[in-house]
Each structure stands twice: as structure tokens, then as C-alpha cells.
N, C-alpha and C positions, 0 to 999 in steps of 0.2 A: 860462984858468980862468974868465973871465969869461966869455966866450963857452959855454963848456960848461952851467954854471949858466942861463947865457939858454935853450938850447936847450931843457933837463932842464925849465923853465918855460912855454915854447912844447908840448911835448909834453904834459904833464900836462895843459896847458887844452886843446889840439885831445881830447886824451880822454874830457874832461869833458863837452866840446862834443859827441861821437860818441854819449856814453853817454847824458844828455840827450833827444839827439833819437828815442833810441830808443821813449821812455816813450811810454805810448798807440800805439806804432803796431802791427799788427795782424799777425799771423802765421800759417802753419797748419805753425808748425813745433812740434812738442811742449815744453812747457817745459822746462827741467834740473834734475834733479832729484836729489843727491848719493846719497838713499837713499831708493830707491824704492817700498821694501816694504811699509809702513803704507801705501799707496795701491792697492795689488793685492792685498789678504789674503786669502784663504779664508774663506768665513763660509756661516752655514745661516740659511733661514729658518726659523721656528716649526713642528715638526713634520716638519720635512726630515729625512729617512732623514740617518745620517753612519757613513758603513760605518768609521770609524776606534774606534766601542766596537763592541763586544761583540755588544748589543745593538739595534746601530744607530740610537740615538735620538743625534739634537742637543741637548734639553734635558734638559737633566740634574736628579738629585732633588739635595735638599740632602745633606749628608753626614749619616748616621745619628749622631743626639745633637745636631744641632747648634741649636741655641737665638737667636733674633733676641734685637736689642740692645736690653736694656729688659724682656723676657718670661722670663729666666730665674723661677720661681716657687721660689725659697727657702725660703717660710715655706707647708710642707704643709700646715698645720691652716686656713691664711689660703685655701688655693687647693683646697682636697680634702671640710676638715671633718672631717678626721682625724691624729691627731697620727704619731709616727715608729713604734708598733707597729701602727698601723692599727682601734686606737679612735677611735669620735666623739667631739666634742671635747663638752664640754657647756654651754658658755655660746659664743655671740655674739660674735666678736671687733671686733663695731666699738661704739661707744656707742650709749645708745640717745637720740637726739634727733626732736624734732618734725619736724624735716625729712628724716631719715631714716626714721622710718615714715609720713610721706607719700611718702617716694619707694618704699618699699613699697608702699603701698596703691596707687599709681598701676600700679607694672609688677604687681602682682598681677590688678591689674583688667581687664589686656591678656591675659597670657597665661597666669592660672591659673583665673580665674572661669570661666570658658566650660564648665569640667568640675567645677571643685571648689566652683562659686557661691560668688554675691558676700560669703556670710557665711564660708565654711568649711565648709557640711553638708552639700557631696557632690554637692547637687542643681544644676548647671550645665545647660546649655542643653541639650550634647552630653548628656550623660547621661539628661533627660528627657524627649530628644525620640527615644528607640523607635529609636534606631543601632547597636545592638546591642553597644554599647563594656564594656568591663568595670569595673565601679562605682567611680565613683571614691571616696578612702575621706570622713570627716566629720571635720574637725579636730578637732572637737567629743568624741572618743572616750578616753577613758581611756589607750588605747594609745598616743596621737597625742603626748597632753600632756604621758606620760612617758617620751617619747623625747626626748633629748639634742639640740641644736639642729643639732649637725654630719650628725646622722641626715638630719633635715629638710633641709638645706642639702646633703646627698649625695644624695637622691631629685632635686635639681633638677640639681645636675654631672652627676650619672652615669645619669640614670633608675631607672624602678623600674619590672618588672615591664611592663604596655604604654607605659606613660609614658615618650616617649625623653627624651634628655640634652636639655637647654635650655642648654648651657654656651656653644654657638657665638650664640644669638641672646640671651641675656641677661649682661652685667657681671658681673664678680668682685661687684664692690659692691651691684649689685642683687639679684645672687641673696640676699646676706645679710640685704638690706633686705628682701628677699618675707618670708624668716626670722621678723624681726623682728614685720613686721604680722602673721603668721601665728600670732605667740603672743600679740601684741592682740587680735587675733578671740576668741581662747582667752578669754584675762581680759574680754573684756567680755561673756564668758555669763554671770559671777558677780560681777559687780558689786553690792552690797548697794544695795537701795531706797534708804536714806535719804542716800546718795551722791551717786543719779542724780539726787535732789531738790533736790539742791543747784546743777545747772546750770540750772536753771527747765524741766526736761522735765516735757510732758504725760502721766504717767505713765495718765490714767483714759483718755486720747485713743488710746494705744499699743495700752493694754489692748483698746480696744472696737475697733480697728484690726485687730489679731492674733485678736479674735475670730471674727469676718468670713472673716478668710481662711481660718483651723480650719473655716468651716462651710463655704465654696465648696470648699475640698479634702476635706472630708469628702462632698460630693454628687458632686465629680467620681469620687470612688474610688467612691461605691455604684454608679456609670451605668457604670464600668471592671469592677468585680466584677460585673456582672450580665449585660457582655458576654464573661464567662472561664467555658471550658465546666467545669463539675463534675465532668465525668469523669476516670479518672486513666488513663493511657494510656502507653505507651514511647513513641509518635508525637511523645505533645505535650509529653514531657520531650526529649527529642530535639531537636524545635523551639526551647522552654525554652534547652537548652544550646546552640544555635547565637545565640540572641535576645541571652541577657547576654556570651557572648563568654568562657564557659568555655573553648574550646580553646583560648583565651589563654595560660593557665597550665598547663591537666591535659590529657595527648594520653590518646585511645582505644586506640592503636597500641600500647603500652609503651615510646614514644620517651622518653626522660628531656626533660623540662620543671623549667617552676620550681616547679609543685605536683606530688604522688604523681601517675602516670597512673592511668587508671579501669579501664585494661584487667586482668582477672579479678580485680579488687579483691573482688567483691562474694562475701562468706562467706569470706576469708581472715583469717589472724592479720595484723597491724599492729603494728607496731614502732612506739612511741610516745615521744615527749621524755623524760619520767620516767623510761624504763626496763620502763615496765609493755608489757602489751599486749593489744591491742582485737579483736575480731574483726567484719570489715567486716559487718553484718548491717543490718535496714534500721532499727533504734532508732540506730544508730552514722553510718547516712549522712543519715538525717535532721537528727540532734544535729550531722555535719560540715556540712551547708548551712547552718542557722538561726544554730549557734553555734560556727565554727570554729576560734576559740580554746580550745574546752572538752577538747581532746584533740588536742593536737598531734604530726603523724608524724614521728618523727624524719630527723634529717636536712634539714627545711625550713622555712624562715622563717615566722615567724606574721605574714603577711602578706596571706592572703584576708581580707574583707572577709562582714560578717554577709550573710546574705539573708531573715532573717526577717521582708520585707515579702512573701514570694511567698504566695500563697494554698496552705492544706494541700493542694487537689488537684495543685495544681503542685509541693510539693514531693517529693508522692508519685510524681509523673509523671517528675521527673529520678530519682528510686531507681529506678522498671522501667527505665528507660533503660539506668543502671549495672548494673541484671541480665544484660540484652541483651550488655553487654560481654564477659561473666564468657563462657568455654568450658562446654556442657555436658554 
């Protein structure tokens, strides 16, 4: 018994001893490996063909609906500006604080001034620098002010018209903050004199400042008017319509766009918002360039913008133009 025990003792260390020595020493025998298979898998690299779908792609889309953790948007009117029947909401769902219409005025001053200028009135960089873009509107406008803030807050989600979506490069939060300053610019057109007197502005200083500039823009537009030819021509409304970037909105072709096409508009009846109806003639296309809220076609958004800075030749020159369209 004793001796059995001994042995069972002697064995176990010569084992110990074998197994030991084996550490560190060096092999080109493969290791052992009970289950082998997470070491030999099948795998693709990025864009590797994998004839096992369909379509033999390796990377796959997500699955349709599926929502990262954190980004589901629950609250539509907070992420759209439009509540659950698809009206604009009409207030501002965040407060309104000092630091949030600075962080408006900031992201406004990146990426809406450049077209909409630095005040709201349309006249941005792109816009006056002859690019032929289609006008951008003036905050400043009756129309603008009484539109609902989800409106304004949905022109920057979703675009409007040439203006694409800004939703990938600007914040939920910012887009609402542009919002916000956007209806500061508004109120601080009508801020009462004895208001602004109150923060110690140089109100005689502004005055003779804003005069100044009235009169350098006023010589720059005689020396712009005196190099615009007089004549009224389809050439140079033609021009005209390529210059502000009408085929923006209205095709020549009868494609459906976002405004009526122009093609055989001209001496046709017109079906208008009220119900009534116009007949395209040149009192009617002139009244739709200058003042294009004044009779609206139905079926489409009042959403061109005036042009009554064009000189009368030029407006005359986009009517022949819209003749030219018509079949005769």
C-alpha cells in the first residue's frame, strides 16, 4: 500500500517534471486545438463579391426601419416642425435665451448669410454677385413673418424650392436656433426709437451712416441702368430667364415643376386659388413677375419671390420671351 502510494507520487512529479520542460521550447508541430473553427472562418473583405446572397454583395444594408440607439425621433414637431397631421407647429419648441440666439446668430452667419445676408434681406453675396441663382426671399417680407416657425424650421430640414435640406450639416438644436434669430432680425426692423435710445446708440451717427450707403447704391444702380439696353427683345428676356435662374421653378417644355410651366401659357385661361380665372395676357404676366402673390395659380405654393427691381424693358423682355413659348 505504501509502496503503491510512493510510486503514484514519483509518477505524478516525473510528469510535472516532462510537462515543465516543455514550456518555451520551440516546435513546427501545429498547436492543439479542440475546436478549430473560429480560427478558419470564411470572411469577405469590404466590397468582396459573396455569391451566398442574391445579390452578391458582402456588406449588407441595415434592415429596413431600423433606427441606431439614441436616434429614434419621437417627438415629430421637435425633429420635422410639424405636428402628427402634418401642420407647422407655430411656436419654437425650445426657449428663448441669450445663448441660444447667439448660437443662432453664429450658425446663421455660416451657413444662411452668404444668400439670405447678414441682415435677412435676401441680398447675400451669392445672390449679388451676377450667379445666376434664384433670389433668395427677405425675411423682412409680410409673408415671411407670418409664417409659423415650423414653416421656417422645415425650409431648413427639408429645403425649399433650390435650397437643399441643411438637416445632414446643421443640429436639431441649431436648425431651431437659426429659427429663433431669424425672428430677431424680424423684430429688430421695428424696434421704437426711444427704445434703441435707451442702450446709448448713436442714433444721428446710423442715420448719416445709412445715408451714405443710400447714396453709393443709388450711383452704383444709375452706372448698372445706363449699361441695360432699352430695348425690349425675346433675346434678352431669354438671357433674363437664364440670368435669375427661372428654370429653377417654371420648365419651357410643359415638364411639371414647382411653379406653372411657361410653355403655351401665354393668352391662355388660368385657373387661380380663389376659384376665379385669369387669362395669360401681357397685363397678367407682367402683374405675375413684379407681383406674384397678386393672383395665384392654383394648385401651387406662393412661393416665388417679387421681381420688381427688374427695369420695365427687362420686364417686357421676359413677356416676348413667354410669347416665343406659346405654339403658333
Amino acid at each position: 500500500m505504501i509502496l503503491s502510494r510512493r510510486l503514484t507520487q514519483v509518477a505524478l512529479l516525473l510528469t510535472a517534471l516532462i510537462l515543465t520542460s516543455c514550456r518555451g521550447q520551440l516546435s513546427d508541430r501545429p498547436p492543439v486545438h479542440p475546436n478549430p473553427n473560429m480560427d478558419h472562418q470564411e470572411r469577405f473583405n469590404a466590397q468582396q463579391e459573396n455569391p451566398f446572397f442574391a445579390d452578391n454583395r458582402s456588406m449588407r444594408a441595415p434592415v429596413e426601419g431600423t433606427v441606431a440607439r439614441g436616434q429614434l425621433k419621437e417627438d415629430v414637431a421637435l425633429h420635422t416642425g410639424t405636428d402628427a397631421e402634418g401642420n407647422f407647429i407655430s411656436e419654437n419648441p425650445y426657449p428663448m435665451t441669450r445663448e441660444f440666439l447667439y448660437r443662432g446668430q453664429d450658425r446663421f452667419d455660416i451657413f444662411c448669410s452668404v444668400c439670405h445676408g447678414g441682415t435677412g434681406d435676401g441680398a447675400g453675396i451669392i445672390m449679388t454677385g451676377g450667379y445666376g441663382y434664384v433670389p433668395a426671399p427677405s425675411f423682412h417680407t409680410d409673408m415671411i413673418r407670418e409664417m409659423p416657425d415650423g414653416q421656417i424650421y422645415s425650409a431648413i430640414y427639408d429645403g425649399v424650392r433650390t435650397m437643399p435640406s441643411y438637416r445632414t450639416q446643421i443640429p436639431l438644436k441649431d436648425r431651431w436656433a437659426i429659427v429663433a434669430y431669424i425672428r430677431a432680425l424680424q423684430e429688430s426692423q421695428s424696434v421704437p426709437e426711444d427704445e434703441v435710445r435707451q442702450y446709448g446708440v448713436d442714433i444721428a451717427a446710423l442715420q448719416e451712416a445709412y445715408q451714405e450707403m443710400q447714396e453709393a447704391e443709388e450711383a452704383a444702380e444709375e452706372a448698372t441702368d445706363s449699361a441695360i439696353p432699352e430695348e425690349v427683345s425675346a433675346e434678352l428676356g431669354e438671357q433674363l430667364f437664364t440670368r435669375y435662374g427661372c428654370q429653377a421653378c417654371h420648365s419651357t417644355d410643359g415638364s411639371s415643376m414647382i411653379g406653372p410651366t411657361l410653355a403655351n401659357l401665354y393668352n391662355t385661361e388660368v385657373d387661380l386659388e380663389d376659384g376665379s380665372t385669369v387669362t395669360a395676357d401681357d397685363e397678367y404676366l407682367i402683374e405675375s413677375i413684379v407681383d406674384p402673390s397678386a393672383k395665384l395659380v392654383a394648385g401651387y405654393p406662393n412661393m416665388m419671390q417679387p421681381f420688381s427691381f427688374l427695369e420695365e424693358s427687362e420686364v417686357l423682355s421676359l413677356v416676348e420671351y413667354i410669347k416665343t413659348l406659346a405654339d403658333n
